[in-house]
N, C-alpha and C positions, 0 to 999 in steps of 0.2 A: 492419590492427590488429596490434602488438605482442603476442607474450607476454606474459602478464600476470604481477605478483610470485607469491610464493611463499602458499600457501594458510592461512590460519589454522591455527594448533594445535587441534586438538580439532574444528573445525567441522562434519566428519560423524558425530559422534555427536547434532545435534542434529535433531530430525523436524521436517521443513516443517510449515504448516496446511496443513489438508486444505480445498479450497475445493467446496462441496459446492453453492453456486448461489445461494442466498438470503444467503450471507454474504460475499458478494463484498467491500467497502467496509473490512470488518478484515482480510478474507484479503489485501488489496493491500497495506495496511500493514507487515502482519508478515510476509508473504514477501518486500518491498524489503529489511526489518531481515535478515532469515534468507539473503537472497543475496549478502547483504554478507558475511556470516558465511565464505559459501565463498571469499572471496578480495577484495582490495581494491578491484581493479578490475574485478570480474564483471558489473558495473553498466553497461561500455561495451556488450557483447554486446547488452541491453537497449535502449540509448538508441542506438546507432550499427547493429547489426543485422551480419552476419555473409553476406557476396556469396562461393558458392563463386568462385576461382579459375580464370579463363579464358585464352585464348591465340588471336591472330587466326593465322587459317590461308589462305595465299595473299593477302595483305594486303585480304581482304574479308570473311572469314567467321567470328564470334565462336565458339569451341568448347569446352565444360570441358578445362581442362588435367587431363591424369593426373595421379595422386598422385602418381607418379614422380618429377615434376617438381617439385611441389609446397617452396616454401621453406619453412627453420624455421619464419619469421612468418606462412606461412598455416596450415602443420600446426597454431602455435598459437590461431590465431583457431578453427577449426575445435574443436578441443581445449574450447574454452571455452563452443561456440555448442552442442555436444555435454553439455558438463555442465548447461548452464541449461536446454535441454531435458528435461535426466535431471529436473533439481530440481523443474520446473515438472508435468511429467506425474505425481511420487513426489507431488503435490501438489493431487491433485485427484479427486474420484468416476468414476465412467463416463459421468455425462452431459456433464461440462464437459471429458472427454479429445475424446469425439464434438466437438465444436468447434474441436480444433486438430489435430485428427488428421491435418488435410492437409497441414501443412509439419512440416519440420525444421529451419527458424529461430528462432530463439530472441525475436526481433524482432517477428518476424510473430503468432507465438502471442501475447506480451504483448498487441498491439495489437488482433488478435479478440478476447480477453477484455474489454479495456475495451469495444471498440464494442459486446459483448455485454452486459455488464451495465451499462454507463456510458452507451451510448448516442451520441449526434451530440450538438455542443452547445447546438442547441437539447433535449435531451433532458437534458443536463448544467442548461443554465438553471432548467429548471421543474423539475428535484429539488432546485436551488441553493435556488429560490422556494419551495419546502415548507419546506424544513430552517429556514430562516430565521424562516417562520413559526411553525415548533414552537419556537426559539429563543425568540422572544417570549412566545409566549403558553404553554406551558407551567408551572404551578405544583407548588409540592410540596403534597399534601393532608394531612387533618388528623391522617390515621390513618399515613400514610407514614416509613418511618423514612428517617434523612439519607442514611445509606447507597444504599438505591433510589432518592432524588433522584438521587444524585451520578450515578449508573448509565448513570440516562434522558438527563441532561444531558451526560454527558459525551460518551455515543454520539452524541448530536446534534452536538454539537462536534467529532469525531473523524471522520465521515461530512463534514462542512462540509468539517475540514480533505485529506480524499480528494479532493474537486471545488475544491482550489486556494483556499479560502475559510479564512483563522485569526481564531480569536476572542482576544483581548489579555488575562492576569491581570486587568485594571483591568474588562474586558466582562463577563468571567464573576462577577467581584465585585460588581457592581453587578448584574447579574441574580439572584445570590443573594438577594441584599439585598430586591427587589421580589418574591423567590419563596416565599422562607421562611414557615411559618405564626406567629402569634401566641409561642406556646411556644417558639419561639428566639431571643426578645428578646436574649436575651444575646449570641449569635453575632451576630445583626446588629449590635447595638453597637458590638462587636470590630471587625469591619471596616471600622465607620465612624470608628475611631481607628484604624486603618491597624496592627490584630497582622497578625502574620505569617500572610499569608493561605493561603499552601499549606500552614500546618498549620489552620486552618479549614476549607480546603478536603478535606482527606484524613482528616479527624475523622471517627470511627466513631460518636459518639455520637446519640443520640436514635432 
């Protein structure tokens, strides 16, 4: 892996989420947004993972090379596999550090996280199969202001979109629409002459 560019301006002045175990599904979101933050490409460290640097000895025996030896371009893979660990660990309680406390891969920690909170994907499917079904069948109630709809739906949507699942402007309009109570006649209207629906949808009112 290459050095990577130059670091954003400003970007550690900003604080990771803190992922404290039961919010895993937003902590994934906003820590991919937040690691972006530290550099353009800090993202490979993640998806490609970070192999310290070896060297065959007597043309049979694989052995860590000394740093010594060590190239630019691995000092900086390492350099990098070093920060997303900093970020990841600045980014979490004592129970979810106990979980990755075994490596210092940057690669590997991602991946115990998901298989921790995410699961295999049979365990992916059947929270796919819930979400989908809150998607449907959830209503706004009579006493509920728009605001706490948008809340509950949107997290259902935003959790969907964590397990690889998006819902389309046109989906979520059309489930307003069948969600809304009686007393938003008018809002429903709107949408059905096609206003502008992200101001619909980001409307504080009621």
């Amino acid at each position: 892996m290459s050095e990577f560019g130059t670091s954003k301006e400003g970007a550690s002045s900003v604080r990771p989420p803190l992922l404290k175990g039961d919010n895993y599904s937003s902590w994934k979101g906003k820590m991919e947004s937040y690691l972006s933050t530290i550099d353009d490409r800090v993202w490979m460290v993640i998806e490609d993972g970070f192999t310290p640097p070896t060297v065959i000895v007597r043309e049979e025996s694989i052995m860590p090379k000394p740093k010594a030896q060590w190239s630019i371009e691995e000092f900086g893979a390492s350099k990098w596999n070093n920060k997303v660990m900093h970020a990841l660990l600045s980014a979490m309680d004592e129970s979810q550090y106990k979980l990755i406390q075994i490596t210092k891969n940057a690669h590997e920690a991602w991946k115990i996280l998901e298989m921790a909170h995410e699961g295999t994907e049979v365990v992916k499917d059947s929270k796919f199969q819930v979400l989908q079904t809150l998607f449907e069948t959830i209503r706004m109630e009579e006493h509920e202001c728009l605001n706490d709809f948008q809340v509950k739906l949107k997290d259902i949507v935003n959790q969907s979109h964590q397990l690889g699942d998006s819902y389309s402007d046109r989906r979520i309009k059309q489930k307003i629409m069948r969600s809304l109570p009686p007393r938003f006649e008018s809002k429903v209207t709107a949408l059905k002459e096609n206003v502008d629906f992200k101001k619909i949808w980001l409307s504080q009112e009621g």
